[in-house]
N, C-alpha and C positions, 0 to 999 in steps of 0.2 A: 504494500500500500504506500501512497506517498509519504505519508508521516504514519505510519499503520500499519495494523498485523490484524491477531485475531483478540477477540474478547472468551479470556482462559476458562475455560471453562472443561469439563472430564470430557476427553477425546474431540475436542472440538478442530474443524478439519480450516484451519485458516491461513493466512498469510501472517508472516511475523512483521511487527510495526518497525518504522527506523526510530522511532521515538516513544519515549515514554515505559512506560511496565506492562508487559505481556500478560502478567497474573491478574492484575485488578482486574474487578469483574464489573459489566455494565448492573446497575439493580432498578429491579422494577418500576416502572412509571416516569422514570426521569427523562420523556421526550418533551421537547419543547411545544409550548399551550397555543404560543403566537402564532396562526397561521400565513402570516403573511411573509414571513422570511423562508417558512416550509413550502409554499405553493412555489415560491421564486426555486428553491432547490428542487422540487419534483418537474415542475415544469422544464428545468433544463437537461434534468437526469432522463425524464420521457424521449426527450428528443434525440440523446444520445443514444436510449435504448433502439428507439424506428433507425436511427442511424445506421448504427450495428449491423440491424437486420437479420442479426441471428437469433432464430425462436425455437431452435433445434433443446433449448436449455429452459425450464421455467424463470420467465424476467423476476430479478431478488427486487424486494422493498427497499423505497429509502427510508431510513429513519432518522433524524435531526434531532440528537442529546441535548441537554439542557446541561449550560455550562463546558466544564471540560471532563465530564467523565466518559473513558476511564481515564482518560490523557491520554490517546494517543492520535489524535485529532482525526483521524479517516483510516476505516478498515473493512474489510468483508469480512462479514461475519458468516460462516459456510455455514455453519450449523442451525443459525436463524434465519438463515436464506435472506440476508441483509447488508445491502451496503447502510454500516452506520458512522454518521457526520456528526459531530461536535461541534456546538454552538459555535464555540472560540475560532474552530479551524474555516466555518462557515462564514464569521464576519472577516476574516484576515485574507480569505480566498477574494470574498464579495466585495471588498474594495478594491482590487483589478477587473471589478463587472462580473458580466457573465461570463466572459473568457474565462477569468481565474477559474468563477466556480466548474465551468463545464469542463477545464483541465486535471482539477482534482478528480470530481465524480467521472469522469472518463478512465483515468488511472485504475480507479478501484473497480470499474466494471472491467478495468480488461485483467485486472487480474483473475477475475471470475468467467469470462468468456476462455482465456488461455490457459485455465483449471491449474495454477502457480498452489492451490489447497492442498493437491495431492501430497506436493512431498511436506508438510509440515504433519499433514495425516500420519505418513507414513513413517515420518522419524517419530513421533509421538507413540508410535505399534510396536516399532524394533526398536526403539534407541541403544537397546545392547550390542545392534550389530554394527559391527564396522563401517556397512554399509550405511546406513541412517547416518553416522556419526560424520560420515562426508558430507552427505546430503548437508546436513545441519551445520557449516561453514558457510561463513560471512560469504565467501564469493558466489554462491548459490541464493542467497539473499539479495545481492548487487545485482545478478544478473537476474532477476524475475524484476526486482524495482525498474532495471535501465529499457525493461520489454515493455512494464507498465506504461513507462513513459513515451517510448516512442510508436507502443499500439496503439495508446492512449489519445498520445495527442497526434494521430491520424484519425481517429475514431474524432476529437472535438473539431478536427478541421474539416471532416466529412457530414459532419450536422451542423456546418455554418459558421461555426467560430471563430475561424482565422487561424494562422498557425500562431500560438500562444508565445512569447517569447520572453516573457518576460521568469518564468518559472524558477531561474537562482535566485532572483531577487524575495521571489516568494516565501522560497521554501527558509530565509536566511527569518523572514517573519514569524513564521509559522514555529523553527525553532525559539525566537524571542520571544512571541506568544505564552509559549509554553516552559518558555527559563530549563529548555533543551539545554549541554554544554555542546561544544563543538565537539570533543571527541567524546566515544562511545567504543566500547569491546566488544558490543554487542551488533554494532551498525555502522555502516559508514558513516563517518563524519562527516558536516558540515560543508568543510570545504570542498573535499570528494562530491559531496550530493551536487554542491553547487555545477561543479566542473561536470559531471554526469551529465546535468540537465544541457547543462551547453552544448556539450559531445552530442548527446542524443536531440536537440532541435536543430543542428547541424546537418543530419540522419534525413530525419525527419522531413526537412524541405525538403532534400533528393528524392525522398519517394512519393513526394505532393506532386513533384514535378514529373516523374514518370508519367505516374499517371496522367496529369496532363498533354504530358507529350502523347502519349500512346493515343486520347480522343483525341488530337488534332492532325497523327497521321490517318489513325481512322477517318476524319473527316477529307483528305483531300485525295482519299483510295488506296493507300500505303496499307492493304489490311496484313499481310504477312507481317512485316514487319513492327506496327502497332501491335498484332496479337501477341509477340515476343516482350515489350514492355506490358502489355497486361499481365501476360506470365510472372515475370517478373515482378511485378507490385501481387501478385496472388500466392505468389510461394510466401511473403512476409505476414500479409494482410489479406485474409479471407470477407468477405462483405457479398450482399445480394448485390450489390452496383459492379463490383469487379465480373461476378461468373456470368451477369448481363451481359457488359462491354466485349466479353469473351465472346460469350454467341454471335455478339451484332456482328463483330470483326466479320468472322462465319459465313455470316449470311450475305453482307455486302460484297464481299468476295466469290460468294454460289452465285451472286446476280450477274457478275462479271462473264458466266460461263453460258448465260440464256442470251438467245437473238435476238436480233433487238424487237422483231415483230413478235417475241413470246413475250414480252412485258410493255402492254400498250399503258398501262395505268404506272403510278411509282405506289411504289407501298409504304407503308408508315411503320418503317423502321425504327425504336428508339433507341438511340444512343442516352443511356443512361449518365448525358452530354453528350469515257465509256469506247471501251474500244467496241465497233460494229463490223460485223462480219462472221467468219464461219468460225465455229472454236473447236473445229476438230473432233475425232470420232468419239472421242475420250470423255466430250465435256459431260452426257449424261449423268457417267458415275461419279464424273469427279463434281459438280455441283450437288450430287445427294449425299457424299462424304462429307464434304463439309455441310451440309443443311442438317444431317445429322449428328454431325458434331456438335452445331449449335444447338440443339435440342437436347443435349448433354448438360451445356454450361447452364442454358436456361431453367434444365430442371434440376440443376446444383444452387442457383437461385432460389428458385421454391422451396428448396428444400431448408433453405435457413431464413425464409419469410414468406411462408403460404398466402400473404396478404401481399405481395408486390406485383402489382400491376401493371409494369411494366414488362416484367418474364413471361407473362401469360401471351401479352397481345406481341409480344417478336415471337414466342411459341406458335400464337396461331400463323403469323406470319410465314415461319418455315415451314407448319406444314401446308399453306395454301401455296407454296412456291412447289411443293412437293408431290403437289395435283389431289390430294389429301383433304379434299373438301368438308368434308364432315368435321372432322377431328379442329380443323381451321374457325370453322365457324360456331363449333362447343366453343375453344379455348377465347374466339375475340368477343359471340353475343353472352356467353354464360361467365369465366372465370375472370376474366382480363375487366368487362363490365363491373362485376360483383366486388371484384379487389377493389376496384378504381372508388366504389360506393362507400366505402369504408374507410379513405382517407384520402381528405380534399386534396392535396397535391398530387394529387395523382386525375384529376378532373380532365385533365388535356388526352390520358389515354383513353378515358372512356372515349373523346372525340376521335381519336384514332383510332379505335375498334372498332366505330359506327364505320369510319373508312375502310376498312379492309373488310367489311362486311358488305358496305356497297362493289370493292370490288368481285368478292364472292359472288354477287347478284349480278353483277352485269357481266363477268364470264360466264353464267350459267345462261342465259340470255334472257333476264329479270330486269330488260335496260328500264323500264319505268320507274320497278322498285329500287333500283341502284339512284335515278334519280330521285328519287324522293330523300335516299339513305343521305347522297352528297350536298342535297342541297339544306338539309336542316344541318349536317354538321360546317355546314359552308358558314352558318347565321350564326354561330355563334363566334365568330369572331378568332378561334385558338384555332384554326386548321387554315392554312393558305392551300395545304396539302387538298382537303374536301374540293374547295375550289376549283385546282388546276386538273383533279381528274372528273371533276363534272363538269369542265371544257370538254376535257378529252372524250368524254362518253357522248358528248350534244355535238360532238366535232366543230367547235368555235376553231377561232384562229387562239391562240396562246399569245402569252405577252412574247413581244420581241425577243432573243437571246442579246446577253450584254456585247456591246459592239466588242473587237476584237482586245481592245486597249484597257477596257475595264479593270482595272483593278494594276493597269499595266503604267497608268500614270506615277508620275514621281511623289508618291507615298510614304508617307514621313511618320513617324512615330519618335516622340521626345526628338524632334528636329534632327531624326537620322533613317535616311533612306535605303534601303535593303542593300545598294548596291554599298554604301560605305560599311555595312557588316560584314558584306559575300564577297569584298573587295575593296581591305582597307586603304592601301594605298597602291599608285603605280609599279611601285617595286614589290608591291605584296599581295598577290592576287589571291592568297588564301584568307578566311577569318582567322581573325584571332580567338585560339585554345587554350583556354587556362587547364595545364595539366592535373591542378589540385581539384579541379571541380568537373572531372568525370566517371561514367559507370560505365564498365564491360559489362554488359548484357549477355554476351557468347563471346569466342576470338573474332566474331567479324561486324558485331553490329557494338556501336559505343553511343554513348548519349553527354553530350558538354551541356553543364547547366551554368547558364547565363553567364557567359565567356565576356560580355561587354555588358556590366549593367546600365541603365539609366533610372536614372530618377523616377521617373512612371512607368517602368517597361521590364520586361525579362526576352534575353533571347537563347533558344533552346536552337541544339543542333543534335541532329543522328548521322552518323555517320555510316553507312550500311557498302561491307567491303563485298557482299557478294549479292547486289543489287545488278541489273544486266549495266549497267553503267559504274558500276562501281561509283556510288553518288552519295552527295550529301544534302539532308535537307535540312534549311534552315528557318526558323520560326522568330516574330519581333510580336511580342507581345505586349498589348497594353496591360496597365494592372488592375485589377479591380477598381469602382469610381475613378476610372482615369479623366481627369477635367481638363490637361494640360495640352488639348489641340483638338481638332478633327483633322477627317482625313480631308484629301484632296479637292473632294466634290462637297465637301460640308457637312457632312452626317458625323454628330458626334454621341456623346453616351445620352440613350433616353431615347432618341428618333424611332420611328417607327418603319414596321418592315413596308411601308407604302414610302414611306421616303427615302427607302434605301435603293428599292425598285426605279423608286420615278431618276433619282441620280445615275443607279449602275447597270438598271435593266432588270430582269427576272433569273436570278441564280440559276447556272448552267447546273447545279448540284443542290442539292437538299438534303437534310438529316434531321429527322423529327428529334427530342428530347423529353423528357416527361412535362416540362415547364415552356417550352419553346420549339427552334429551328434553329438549324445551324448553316448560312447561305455561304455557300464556299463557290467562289471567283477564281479568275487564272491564278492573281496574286495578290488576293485577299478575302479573308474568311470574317465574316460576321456573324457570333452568338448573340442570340434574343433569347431573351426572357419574356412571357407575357407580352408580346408582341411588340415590346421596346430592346432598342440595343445595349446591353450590358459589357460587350468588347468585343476588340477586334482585332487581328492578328496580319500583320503583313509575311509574305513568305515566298522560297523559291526553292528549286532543287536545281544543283550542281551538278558536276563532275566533282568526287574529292582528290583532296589534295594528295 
């Protein structure tokens, strides 16, 4: 736990604290009366839990002590099936906001999702054996805390929080709170915790940024490649969003392998965030390997959040790409619907299921009722997708595709244009690699995190040696609330996907989201939220150096 263990109790199966006495016991009734400081800790602990999205485990209670007992400010308590918080460690967290708190309560659930119980269980059954007796050294203790913290605070930056950073400073509180000493025999010290937390939010951002990397090559068709960093953030960190992303990759890659007259409609694929011609004799089986692959990761999804509404409706998605009609239109009118009913952020996949449920109907030659399907999910506003295939089903003209230049003009982010990253100077036609700030993914695929920062901006690079070009892509990301410019044509954070349109034309590319669209251009991609832009990324692929 972060300052935390278990509350002692006979055979009790818990995490050892870094602070405080493991012996004292919590005693009856001493939860705090005041509701208003407990709703603010449940409220942020709930949303960590949907975060998670693993249900595979019965979700533990929070509980908020009165005062500081037993002392040892945050623990999972296995045996009460209880993350329990202390008042003192609750107001020391809750002056860094909600971050702090959601950083602590994150900690202690993930010591409880990555079952770190076991082995205190288990030295507590044996401690005579030799065995147990290792177990139960400090560095077995360090290493389940340094897991807490960097499972943790992926778990608080994946339900919204931000990557937390302030956490040494915290934790130097938390022990003056509690008139901790800096050392301890029994725990790491002070200064160690400090440097820990640092080490480990260091970690930490590298694997934010995978992940991000991995939905932005997703998004501009790179699925090989992006499935490799999913992999990758999936061996560390298990989540319903990761074994999603897994599938989408999947499936947008199975599409690549159909002609182009086998897919007159586009489907509402959701990212949890075209070549035409013959694909050869092969492509049958090799687009049902991967569609069924996807249907693996999707139902690795379900299976740690039976309520994710977004697995169901790419589930039905693969199997209506699979000719699989029935199975397609259980999972989008019955499961992916039902999920989506049950938790409002998810309100946009209903609209997306109504989608691929008109395309069900208008393949089957139901073109009336498909128009009916497209044009009510057209009216609500969340689907531009409803729209463009209830053109395509009434055979309208579509919006224009963006002139050739689109996105091709000189594109500036923090007043640096892609070409002064992809080619910093005359004499130096490569970007610049900062060697301390990369991942070997495999011997041939590597990832630089933001080799040149700016003030509003991150730029990501993959470097992929056995790409057929042996090429590199490079990414200029704005930051989240990026206010410090728009782009070329004027659209900056806020505008709507009709003014991004009327400026750059109608996305040659689209990628649904649970919350939005993802409109990717030659060379440059715009994420919306709720039909406003939330950022936007300039980009290009190389030769590498």
């Amino acid at each position: 736990a972060l300052c935390s263990g278990l509350s002692a109790q006979s055979r009790n199966m818990g995490t050892q604290p870094l602070g405080g006495d493991p012996a004292l016991l919590q005693t009856p009734g001493d939860t705090v009366k005041d509701r208003t400081p407990y709703q603010r800790a449940v409220e942020i602990f709930d949303r960590l839990v949907e975060a998670r999205g693993d249900f595979r485990l019965p979700v533990p209670k929070l509980v908020l002590l009165k005062g500081r007992k037993p002392g040892n400010a945050a623990f999972m308590n296995y045996e009460q099936h209880e993350v329990q918080l202390e008042e003192i460690a609750f107001n020391t967290s809750a002056a860094y906001g909600d971050a702090g708190l959601a950083f602590l309560l994150a900690h202690e659930l993930t010591h409880y999702y990555e079952k770190h119980g076991w082995r205190s269980s288990f030295v507590d059954d044996y401690s005579n054996l030799p065995i147990a007796m290792r177990l139960n050294k400090l560095t077995d203790k360090v290493a389940n805390e340094t897991e807490a913290d960097y499972l943790g605070g992926f778990l608080a930056y994946s339900a919204g929080y931000g990557l937390f950073d302030k956490g040494p400073e915290m934790i130097k509180k938390v022990y003056d709170a509690y008139g901790w000493g800096p050392e301890s025999e029994q725990y790491p010290s002070m200064a160690d915790r400090q440097a820990m937390l640092q080490r480990t939010k260091e970690k930490l951002e590298s694997l934010v940024e995978v992940f991000e990397m991995a939905n932005l090559l997703t998004a501009i068709g790179h699925y090989a490649e992006a499935y490799k960093y999913y992999e990758y953030v999936a061996i560390r960190y298990q989540s319903r969003e990761i074994y999603n992303n897994l599938g989408v990759a999947k499936v947008l890659e199975a599409l690549e392998e159909f002609e182009e007259n086998e897919l007159v409609f586009r489907y509402p694929v959701q990212l949890d965030l075209n070549f035409s011609g013959t694909k050869g004799a092969g492509a049958g089986s090799k687009r049902e390997a991967l569609l069924r692959q996807a249907l693996l990761q999707f139902d690795a999804a379900i299976s740690l959040d039976p309520n994710y509404a977004p697995a169901y409706l790419n589930k039905a998605c693969a199997y209506a790409l699979l000719g699989d009609t029935a199975r397609a239109r259980f999972y989008a009118d019955q499961e992916a619907r039902d999920a989506a009913s049950k938790n409002k952020q998810f309100a946009k996949t209903a609209v997306d299921a109504d989608v691929l449920l008109g395309i069900l109907e208008a393949k089957s030659g139901n073109k009336e009722a498909a128009r009916k399907i497209f044009g009510k999910a057209a009216a609500t506003d969340s689907s531009a997708l409803a729209a463009i295939n209830l053109a395509i089903l009434n055979g309208d003209e579509l919006p224009p595709p963006p002139r050739e230049k689109a996105g091709l003009v000189k594109e500036t982010i923090d007043n640096l244009a892609m070409t002064a990253i992809s080619h910093p100077t005359d004499n130096d036609l490569c970007p610049f690699i900062d060697e301390d700030k990369k991942i070997e993914l495999n011997n041939n695929l590597t990832f630089h995190q933001n080799p040149i920062p700016g003030p509003n901006s991150r730029v990501y690079i993959s470097v992929n040696d056995l790409s057929a070009e042996d090429q590199m892509t490079i990414f200029h990301l704005t930051k989240p609330d990026y206010a410090a410019g728009k782009t070329a044509k004027k659209i900056g954070l806020g505008d709507t996907r009709e003014a991004i349109v009327k400026a750059y034309g109608e996305a040659p590319r689209t990628i649904e989201t649970p919350m939005g669209q993802i409109m990717v251009y030659k060379a440059i991609i715009f994420i919306l939220k709720n039909n406003q832009l939330e950022r936007w990324i300039n980009y290009t692929t190389r030769p590498s150096c």
